[in-house]
PQR file with spaces between the fields and no chain letter, atoms N, CA, C, O and H, PARSE charges and radii, in Angstrom:
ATOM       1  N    UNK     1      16.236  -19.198  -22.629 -0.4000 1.5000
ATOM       2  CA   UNK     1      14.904  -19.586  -23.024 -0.0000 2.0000
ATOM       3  C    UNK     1      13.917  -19.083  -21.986  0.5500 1.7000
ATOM       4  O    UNK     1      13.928  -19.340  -20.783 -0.5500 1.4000
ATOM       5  N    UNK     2      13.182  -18.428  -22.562 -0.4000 1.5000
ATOM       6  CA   UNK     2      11.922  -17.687  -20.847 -0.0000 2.0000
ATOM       7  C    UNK     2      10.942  -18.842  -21.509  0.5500 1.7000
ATOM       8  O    UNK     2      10.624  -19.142  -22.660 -0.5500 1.4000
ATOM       9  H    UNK     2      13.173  -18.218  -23.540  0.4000 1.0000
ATOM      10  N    UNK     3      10.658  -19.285  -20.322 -0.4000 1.5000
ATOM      11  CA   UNK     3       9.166  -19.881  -20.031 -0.0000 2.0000
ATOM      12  C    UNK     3       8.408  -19.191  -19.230  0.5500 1.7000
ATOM      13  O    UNK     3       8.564  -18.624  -18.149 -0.5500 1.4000
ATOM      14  H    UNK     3      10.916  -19.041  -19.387  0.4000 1.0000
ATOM      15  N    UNK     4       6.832  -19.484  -20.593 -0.4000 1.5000
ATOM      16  CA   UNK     4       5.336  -18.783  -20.232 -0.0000 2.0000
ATOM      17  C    UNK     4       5.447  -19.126  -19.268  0.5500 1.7000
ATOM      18  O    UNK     4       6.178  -20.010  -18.821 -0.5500 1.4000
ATOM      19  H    UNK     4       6.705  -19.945  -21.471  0.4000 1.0000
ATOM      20  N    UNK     5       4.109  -17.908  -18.375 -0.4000 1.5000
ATOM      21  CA   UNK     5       3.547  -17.863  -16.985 -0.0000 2.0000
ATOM      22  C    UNK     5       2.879  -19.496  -16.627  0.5500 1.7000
ATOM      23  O    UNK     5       3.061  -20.198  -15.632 -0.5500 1.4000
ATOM      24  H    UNK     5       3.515  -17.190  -18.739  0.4000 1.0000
ATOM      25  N    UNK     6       1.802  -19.828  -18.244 -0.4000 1.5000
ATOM      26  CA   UNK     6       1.526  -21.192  -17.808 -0.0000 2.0000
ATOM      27  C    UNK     6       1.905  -22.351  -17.680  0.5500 1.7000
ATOM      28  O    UNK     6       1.184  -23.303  -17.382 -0.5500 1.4000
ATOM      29  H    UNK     6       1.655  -19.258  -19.052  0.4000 1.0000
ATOM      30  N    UNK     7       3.353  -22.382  -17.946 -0.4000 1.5000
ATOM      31  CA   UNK     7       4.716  -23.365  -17.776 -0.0000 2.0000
ATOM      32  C    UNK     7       5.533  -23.087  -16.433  0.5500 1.7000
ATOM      33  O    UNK     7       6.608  -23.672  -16.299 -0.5500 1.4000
ATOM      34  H    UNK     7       3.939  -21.609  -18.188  0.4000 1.0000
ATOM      35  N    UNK     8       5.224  -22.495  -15.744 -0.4000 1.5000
ATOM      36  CA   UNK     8       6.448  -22.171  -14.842 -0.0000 2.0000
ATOM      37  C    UNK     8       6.048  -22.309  -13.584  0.5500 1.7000
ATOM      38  O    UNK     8       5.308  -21.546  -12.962 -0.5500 1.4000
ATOM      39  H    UNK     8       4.351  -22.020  -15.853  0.4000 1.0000
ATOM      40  N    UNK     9       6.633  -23.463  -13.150 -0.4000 1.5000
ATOM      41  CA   UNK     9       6.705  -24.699  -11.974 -0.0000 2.0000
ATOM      42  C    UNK     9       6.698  -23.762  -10.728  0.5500 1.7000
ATOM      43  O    UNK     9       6.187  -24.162   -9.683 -0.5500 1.4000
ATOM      44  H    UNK     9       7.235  -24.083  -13.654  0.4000 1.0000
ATOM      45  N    UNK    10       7.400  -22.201  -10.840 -0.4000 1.5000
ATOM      46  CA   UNK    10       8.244  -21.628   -9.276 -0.0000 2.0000
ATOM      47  C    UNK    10       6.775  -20.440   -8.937  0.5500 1.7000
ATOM      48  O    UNK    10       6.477  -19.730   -7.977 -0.5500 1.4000
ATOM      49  H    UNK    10       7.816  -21.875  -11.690  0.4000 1.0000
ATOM      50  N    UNK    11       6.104  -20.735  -10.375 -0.4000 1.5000
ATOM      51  CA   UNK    11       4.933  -19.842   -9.817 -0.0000 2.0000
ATOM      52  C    UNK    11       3.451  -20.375   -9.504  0.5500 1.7000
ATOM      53  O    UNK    11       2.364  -19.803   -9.597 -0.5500 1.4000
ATOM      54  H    UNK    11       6.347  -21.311  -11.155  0.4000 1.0000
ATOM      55  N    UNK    12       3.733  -21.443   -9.173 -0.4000 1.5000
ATOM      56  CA   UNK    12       2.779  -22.604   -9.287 -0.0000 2.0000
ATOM      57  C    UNK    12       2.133  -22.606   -7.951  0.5500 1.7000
ATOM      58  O    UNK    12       2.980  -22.454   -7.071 -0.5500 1.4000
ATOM      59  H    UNK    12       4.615  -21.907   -9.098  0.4000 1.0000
ATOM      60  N    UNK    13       0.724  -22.745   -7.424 -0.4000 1.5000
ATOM      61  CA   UNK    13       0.350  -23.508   -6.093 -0.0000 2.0000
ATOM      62  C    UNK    13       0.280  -24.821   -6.088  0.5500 1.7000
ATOM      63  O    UNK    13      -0.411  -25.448   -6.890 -0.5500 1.4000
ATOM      64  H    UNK    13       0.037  -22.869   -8.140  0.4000 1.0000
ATOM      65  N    UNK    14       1.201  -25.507   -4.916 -0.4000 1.5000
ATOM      66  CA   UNK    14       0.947  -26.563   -4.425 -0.0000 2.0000
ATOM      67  C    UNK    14      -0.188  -26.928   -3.813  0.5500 1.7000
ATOM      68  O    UNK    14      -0.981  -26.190   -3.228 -0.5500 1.4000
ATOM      69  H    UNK    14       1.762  -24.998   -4.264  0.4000 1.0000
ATOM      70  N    UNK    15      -0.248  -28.193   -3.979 -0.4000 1.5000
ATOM      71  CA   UNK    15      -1.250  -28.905   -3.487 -0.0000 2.0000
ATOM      72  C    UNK    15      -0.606  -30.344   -2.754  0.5500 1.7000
ATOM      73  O    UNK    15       0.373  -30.882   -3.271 -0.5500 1.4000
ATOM      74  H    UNK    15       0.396  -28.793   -4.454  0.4000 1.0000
ATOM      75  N    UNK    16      -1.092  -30.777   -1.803 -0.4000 1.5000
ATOM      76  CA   UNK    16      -0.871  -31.963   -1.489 -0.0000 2.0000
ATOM      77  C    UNK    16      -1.748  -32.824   -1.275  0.5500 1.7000
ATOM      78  O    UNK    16      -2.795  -32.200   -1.104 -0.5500 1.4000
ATOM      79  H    UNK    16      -1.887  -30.340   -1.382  0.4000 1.0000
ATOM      80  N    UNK    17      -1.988  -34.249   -1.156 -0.4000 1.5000
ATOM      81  CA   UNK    17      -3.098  -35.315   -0.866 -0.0000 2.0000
ATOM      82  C    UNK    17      -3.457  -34.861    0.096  0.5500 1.7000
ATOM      83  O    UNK    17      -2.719  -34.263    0.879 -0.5500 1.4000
ATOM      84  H    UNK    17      -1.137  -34.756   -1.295  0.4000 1.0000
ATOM      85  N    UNK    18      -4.846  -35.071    0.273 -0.4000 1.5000
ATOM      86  CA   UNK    18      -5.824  -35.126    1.563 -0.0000 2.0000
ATOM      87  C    UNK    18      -5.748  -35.937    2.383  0.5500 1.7000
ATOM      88  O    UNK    18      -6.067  -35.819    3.566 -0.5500 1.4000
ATOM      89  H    UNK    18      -5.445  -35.557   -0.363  0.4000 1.0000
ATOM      90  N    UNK    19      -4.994  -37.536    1.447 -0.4000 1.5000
ATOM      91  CA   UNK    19      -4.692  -38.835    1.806 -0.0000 2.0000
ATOM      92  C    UNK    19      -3.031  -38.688    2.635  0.5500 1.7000
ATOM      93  O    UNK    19      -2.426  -39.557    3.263 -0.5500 1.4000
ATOM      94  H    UNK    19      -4.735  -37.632    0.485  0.4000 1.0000
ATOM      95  N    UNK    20      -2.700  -37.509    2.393 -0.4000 1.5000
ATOM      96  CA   UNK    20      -1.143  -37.537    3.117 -0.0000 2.0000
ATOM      97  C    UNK    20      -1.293  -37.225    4.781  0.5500 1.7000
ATOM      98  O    UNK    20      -1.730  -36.180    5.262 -0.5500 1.4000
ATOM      99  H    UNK    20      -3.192  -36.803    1.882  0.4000 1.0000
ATOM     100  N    UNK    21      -0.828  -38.375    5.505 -0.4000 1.5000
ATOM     101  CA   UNK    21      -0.779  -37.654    6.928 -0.0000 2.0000
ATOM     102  C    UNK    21       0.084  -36.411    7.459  0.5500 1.7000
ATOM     103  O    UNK    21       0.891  -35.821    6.741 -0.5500 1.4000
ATOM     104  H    UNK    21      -0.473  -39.224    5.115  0.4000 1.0000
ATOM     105  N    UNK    22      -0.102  -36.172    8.414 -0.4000 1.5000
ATOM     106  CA   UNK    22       0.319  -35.279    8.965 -0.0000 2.0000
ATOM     107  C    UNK    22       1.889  -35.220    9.417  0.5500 1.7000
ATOM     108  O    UNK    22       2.613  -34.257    9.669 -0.5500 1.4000
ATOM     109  H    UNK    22      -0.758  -36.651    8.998  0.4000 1.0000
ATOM     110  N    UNK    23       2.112  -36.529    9.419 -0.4000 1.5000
ATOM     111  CA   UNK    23       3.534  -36.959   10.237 -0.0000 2.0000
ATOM     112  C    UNK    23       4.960  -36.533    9.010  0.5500 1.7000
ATOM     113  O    UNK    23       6.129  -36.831    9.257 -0.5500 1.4000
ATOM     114  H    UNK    23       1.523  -37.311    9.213  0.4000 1.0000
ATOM     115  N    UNK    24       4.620  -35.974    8.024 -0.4000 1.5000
ATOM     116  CA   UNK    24       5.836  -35.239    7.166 -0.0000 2.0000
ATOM     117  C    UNK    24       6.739  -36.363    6.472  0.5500 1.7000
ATOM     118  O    UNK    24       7.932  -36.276    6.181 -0.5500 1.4000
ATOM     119  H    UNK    24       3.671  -35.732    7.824  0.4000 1.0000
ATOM     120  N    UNK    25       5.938  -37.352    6.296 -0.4000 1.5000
ATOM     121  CA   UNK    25       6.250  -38.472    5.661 -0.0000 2.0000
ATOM     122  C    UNK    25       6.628  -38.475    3.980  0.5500 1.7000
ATOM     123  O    UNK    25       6.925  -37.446    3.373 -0.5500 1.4000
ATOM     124  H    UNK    25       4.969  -37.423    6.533  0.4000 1.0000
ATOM     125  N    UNK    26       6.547  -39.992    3.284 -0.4000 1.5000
ATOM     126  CA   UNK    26       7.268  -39.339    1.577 -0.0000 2.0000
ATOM     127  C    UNK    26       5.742  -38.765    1.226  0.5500 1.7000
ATOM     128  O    UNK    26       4.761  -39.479    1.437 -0.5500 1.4000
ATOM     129  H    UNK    26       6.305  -40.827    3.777  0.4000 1.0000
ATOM     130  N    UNK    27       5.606  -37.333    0.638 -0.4000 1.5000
ATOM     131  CA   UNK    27       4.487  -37.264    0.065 -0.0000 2.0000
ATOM     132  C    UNK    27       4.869  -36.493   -1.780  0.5500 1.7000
ATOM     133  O    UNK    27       6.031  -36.312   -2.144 -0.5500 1.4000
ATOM     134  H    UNK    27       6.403  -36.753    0.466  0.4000 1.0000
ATOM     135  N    UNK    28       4.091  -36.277   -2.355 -0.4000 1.5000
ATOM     136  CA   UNK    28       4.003  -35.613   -3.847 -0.0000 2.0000
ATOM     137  C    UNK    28       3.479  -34.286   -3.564  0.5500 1.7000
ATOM     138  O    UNK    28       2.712  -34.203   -2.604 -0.5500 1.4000
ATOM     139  H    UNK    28       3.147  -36.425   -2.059  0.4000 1.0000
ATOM     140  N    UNK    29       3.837  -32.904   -4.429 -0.4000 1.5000
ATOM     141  CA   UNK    29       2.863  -32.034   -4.018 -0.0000 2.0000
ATOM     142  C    UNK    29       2.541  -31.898   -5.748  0.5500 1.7000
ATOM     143  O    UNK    29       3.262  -31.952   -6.744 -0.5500 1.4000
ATOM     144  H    UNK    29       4.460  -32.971   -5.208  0.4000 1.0000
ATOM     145  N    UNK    30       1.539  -31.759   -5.595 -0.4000 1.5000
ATOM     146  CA   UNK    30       1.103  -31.229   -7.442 -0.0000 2.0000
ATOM     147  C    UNK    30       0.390  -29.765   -7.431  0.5500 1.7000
ATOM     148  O    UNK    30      -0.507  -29.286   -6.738 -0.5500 1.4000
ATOM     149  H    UNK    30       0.953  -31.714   -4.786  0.4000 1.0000
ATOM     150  N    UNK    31       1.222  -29.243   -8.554 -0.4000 1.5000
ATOM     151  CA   UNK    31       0.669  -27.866   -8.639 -0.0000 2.0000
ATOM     152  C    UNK    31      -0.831  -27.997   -9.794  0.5500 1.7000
ATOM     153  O    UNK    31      -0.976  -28.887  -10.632 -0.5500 1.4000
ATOM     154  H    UNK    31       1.951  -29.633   -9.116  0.4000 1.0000
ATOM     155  N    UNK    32      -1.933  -26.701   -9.489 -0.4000 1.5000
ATOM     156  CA   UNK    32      -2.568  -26.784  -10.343 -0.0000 2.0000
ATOM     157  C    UNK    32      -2.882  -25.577  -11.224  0.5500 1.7000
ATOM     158  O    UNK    32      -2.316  -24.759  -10.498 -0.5500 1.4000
ATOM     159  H    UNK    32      -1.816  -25.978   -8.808  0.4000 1.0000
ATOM     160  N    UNK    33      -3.290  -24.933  -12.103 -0.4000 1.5000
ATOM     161  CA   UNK    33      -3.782  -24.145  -12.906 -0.0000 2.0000
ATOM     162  C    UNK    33      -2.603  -24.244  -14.276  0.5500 1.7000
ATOM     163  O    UNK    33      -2.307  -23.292  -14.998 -0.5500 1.4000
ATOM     164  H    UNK    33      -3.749  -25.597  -12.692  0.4000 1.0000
ATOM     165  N    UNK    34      -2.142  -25.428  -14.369 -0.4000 1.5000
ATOM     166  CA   UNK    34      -1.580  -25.585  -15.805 -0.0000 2.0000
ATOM     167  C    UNK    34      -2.426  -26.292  -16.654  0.5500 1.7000
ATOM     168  O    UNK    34      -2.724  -27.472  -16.471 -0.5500 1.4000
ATOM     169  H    UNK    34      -2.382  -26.201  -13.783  0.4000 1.0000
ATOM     170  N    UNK    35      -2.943  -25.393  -17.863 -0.4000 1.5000
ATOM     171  CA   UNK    35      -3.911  -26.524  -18.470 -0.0000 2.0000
ATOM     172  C    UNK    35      -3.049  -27.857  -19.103  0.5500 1.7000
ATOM     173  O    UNK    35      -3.592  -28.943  -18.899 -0.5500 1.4000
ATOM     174  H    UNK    35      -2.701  -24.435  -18.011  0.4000 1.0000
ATOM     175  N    UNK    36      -1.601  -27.884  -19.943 -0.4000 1.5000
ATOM     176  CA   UNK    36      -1.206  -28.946  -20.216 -0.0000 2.0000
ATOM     177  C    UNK    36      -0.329  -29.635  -19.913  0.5500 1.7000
ATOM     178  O    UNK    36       0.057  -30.623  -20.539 -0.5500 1.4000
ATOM     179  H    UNK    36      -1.159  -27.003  -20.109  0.4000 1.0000
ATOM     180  N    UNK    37       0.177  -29.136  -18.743 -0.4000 1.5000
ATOM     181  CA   UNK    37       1.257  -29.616  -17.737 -0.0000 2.0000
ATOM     182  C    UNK    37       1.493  -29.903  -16.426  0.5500 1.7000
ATOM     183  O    UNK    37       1.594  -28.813  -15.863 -0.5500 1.4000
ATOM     184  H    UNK    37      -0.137  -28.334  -18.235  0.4000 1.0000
ATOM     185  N    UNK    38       1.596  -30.544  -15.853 -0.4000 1.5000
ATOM     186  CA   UNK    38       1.582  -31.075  -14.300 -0.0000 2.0000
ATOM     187  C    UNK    38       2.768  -31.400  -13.619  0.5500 1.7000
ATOM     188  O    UNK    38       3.427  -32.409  -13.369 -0.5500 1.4000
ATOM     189  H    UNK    38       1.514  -31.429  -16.311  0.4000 1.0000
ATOM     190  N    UNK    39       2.821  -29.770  -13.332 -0.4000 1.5000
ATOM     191  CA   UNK    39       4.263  -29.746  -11.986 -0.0000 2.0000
ATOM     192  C    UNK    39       4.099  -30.593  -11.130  0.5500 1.7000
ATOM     193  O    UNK    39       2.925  -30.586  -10.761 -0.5500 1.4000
ATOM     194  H    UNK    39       2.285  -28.950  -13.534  0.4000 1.0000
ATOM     195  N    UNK    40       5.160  -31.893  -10.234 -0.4000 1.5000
ATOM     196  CA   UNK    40       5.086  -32.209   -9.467 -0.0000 2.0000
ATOM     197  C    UNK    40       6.511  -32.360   -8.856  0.5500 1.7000
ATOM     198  O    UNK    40       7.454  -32.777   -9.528 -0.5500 1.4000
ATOM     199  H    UNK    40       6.114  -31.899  -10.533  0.4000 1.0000
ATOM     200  N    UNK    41       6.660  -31.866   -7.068 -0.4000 1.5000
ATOM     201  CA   UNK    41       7.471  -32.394   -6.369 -0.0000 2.0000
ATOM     202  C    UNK    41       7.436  -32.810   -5.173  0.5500 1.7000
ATOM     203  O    UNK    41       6.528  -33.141   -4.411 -0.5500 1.4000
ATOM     204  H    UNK    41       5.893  -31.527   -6.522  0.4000 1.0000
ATOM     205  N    UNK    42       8.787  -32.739   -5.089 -0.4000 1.5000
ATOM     206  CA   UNK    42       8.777  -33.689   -3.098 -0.0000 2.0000
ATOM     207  C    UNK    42       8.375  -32.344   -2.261  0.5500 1.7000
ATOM     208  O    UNK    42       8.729  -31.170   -2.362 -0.5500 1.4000
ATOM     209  H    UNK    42       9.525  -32.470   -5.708  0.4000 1.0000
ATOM     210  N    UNK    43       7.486  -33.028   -1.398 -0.4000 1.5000
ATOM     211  CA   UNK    43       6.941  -32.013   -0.205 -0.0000 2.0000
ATOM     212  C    UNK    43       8.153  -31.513    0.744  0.5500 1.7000
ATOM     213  O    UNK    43       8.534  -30.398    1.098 -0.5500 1.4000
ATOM     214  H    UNK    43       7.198  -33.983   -1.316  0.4000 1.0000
ATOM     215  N    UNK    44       8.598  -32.865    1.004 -0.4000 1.5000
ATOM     216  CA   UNK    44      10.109  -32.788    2.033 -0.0000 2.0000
ATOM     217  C    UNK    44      11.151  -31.501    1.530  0.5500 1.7000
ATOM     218  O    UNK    44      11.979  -30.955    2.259 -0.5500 1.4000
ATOM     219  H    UNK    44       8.288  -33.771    0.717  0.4000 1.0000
ATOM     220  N    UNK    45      10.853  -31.138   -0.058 -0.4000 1.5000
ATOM     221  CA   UNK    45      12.057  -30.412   -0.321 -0.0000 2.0000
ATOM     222  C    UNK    45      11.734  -29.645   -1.769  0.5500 1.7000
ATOM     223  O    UNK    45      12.022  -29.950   -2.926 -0.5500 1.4000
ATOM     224  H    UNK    45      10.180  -31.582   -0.651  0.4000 1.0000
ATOM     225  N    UNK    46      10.924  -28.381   -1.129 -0.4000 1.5000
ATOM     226  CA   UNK    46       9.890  -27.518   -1.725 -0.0000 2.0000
ATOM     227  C    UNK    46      10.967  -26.813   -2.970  0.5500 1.7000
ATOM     228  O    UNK    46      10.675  -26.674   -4.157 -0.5500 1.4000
ATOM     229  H    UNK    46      10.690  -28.133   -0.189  0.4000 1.0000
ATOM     230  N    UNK    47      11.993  -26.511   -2.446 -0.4000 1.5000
ATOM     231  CA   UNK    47      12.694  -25.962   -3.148 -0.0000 2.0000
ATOM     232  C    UNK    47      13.656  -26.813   -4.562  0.5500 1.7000
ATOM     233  O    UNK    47      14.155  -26.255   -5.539 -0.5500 1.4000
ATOM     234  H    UNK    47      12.230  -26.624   -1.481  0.4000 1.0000
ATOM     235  N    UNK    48      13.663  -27.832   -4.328 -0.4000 1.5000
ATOM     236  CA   UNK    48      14.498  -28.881   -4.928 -0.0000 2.0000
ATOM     237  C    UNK    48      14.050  -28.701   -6.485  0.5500 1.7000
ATOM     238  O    UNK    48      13.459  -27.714   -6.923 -0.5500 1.4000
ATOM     239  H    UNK    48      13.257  -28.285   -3.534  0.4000 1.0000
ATOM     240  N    UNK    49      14.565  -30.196   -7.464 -0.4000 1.5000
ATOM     241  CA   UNK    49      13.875  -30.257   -8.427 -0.0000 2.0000
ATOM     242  C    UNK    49      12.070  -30.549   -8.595  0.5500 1.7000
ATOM     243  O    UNK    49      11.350  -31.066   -7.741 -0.5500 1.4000
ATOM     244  H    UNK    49      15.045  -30.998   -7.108  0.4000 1.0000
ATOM     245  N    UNK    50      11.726  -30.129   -9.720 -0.4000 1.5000
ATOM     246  CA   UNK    50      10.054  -30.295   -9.683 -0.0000 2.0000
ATOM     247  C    UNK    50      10.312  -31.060  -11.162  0.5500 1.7000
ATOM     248  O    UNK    50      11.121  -30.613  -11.975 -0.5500 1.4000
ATOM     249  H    UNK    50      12.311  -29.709  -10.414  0.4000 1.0000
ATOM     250  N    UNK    51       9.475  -32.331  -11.410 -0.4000 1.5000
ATOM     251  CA   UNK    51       8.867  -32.571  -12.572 -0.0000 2.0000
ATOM     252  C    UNK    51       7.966  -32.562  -12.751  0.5500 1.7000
ATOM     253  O    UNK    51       7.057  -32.639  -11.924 -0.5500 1.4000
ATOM     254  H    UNK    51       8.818  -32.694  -10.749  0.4000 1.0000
ATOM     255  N    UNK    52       7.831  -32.403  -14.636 -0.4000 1.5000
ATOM     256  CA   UNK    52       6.897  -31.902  -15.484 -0.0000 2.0000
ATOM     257  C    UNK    52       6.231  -32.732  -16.304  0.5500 1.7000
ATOM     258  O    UNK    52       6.742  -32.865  -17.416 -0.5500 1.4000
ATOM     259  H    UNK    52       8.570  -32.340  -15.307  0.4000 1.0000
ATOM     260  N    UNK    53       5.046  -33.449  -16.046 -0.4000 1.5000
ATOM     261  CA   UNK    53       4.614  -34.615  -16.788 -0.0000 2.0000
ATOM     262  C    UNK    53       3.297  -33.633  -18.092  0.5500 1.7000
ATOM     263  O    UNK    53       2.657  -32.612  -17.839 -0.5500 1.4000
ATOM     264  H    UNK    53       4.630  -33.341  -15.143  0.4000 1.0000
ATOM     265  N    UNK    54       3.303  -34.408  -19.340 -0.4000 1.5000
ATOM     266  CA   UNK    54       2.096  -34.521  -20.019 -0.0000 2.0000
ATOM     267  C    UNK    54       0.887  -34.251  -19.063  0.5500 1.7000
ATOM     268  O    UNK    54       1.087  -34.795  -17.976 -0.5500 1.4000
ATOM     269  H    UNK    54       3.823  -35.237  -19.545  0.4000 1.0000
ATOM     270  N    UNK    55      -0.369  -33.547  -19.126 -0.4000 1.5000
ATOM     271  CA   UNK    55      -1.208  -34.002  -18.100 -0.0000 2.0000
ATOM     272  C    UNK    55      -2.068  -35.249  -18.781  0.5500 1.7000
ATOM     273  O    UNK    55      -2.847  -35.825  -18.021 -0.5500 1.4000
ATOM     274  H    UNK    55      -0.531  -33.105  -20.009  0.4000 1.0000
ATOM     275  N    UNK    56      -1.988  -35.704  -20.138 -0.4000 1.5000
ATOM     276  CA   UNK    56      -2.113  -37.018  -20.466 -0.0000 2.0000
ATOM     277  C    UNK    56      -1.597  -38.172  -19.840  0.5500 1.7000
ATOM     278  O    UNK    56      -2.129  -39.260  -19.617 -0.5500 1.4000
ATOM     279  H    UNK    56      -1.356  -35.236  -20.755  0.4000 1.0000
ATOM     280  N    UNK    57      -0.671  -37.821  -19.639 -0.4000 1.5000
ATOM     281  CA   UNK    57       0.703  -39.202  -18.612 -0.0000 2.0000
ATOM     282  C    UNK    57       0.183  -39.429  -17.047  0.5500 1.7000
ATOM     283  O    UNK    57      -0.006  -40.517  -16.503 -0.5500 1.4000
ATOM     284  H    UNK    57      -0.239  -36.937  -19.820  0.4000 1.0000
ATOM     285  N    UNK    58      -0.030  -37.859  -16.368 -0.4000 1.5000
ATOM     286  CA   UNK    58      -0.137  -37.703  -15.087 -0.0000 2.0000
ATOM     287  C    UNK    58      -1.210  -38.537  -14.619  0.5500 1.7000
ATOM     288  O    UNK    58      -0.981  -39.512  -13.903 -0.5500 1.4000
ATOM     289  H    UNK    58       0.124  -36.976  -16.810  0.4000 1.0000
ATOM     290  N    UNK    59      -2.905  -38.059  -15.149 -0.4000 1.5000
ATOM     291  CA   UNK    59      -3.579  -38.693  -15.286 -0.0000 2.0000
ATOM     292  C    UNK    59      -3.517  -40.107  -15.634  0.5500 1.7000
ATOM     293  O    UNK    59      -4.297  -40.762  -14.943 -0.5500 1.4000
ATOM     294  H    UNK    59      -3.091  -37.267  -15.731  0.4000 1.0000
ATOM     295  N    UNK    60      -3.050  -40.591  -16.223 -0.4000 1.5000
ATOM     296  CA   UNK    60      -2.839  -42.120  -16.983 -0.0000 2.0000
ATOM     297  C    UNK    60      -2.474  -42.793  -15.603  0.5500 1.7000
ATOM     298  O    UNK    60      -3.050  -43.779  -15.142 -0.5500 1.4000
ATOM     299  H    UNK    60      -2.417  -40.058  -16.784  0.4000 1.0000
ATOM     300  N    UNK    61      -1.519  -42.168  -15.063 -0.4000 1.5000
ATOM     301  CA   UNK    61      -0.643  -42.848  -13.680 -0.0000 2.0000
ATOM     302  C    UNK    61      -1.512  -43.013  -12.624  0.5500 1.7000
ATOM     303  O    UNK    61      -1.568  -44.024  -11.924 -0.5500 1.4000
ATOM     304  H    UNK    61      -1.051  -41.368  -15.437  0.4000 1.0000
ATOM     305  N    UNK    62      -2.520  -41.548  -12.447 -0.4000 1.5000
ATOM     306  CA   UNK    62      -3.128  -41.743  -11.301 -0.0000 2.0000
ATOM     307  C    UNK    62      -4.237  -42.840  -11.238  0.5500 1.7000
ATOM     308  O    UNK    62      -4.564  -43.595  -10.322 -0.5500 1.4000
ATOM     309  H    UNK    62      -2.475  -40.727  -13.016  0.4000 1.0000
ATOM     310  N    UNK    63      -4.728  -42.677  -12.558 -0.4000 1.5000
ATOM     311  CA   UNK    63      -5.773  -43.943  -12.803 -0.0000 2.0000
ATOM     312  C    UNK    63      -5.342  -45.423  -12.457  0.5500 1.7000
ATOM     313  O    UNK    63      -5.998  -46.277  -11.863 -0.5500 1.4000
ATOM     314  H    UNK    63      -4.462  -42.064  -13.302  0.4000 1.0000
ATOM     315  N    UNK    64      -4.154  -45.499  -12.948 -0.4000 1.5000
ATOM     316  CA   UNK    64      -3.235  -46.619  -12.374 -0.0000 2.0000
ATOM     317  C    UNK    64      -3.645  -46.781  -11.168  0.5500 1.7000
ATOM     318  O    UNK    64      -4.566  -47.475  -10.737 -0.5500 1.4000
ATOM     319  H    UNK    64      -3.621  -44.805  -13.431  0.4000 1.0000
ATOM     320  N    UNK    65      -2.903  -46.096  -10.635 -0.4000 1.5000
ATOM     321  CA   UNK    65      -2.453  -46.051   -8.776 -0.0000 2.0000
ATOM     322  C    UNK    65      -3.739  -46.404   -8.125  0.5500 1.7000
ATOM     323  O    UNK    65      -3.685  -47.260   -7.242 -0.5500 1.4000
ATOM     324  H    UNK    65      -2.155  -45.532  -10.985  0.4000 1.0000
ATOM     325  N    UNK    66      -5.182  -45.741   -8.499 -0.4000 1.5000
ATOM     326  CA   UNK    66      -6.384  -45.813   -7.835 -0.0000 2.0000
ATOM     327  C    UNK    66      -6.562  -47.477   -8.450  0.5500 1.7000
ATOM     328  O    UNK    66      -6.898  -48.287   -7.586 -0.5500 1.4000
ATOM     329  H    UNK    66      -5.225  -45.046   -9.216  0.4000 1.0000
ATOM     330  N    UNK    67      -6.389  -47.953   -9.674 -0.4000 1.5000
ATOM     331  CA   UNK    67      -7.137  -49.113  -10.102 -0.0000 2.0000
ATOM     332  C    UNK    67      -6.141  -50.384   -9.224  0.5500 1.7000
ATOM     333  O    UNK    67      -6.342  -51.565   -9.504 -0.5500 1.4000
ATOM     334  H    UNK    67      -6.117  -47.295  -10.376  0.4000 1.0000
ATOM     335  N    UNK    68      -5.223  -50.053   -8.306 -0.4000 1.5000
ATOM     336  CA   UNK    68      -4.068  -50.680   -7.464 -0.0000 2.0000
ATOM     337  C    UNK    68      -5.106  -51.196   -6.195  0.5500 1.7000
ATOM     338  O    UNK    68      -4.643  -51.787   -5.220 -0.5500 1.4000
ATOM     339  H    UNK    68      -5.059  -49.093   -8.077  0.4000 1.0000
């Protein structure tokens, strides 16, 4: 199965929180320029698995997390 350029997690830029310190602690990295999908993985382990949320879901969560 080939997955499009705009599906594909290994060609993705990371991003990490602004809110993440410096000390290499648990952080998320989220990739961006997918319009309907939102790569995310562990910073600790760039290479590892990445999941792939709805960016309906992703969003939904983060709204969560901030309304915390």
């Amino acid at each position: 199965m080939k997955i499009s350029p705009e599906h594909d997690p290994s060609a993705a830029t990371w991003h990490k929180s602004s809110y993440s310190g410096g000390d290499g602690g648990d952080c998320l990295e989220v990739a961006s320029g997918h319009p309907t999908l939102i790569p995310v993985r562990d910073s600790k382990n760039p290479l590892g698995p990445k999941l792939t949320f709805r960016a309906e879901a992703w969003f939904a969560f983060v709204e969560g997390v901030k309304a915390q």
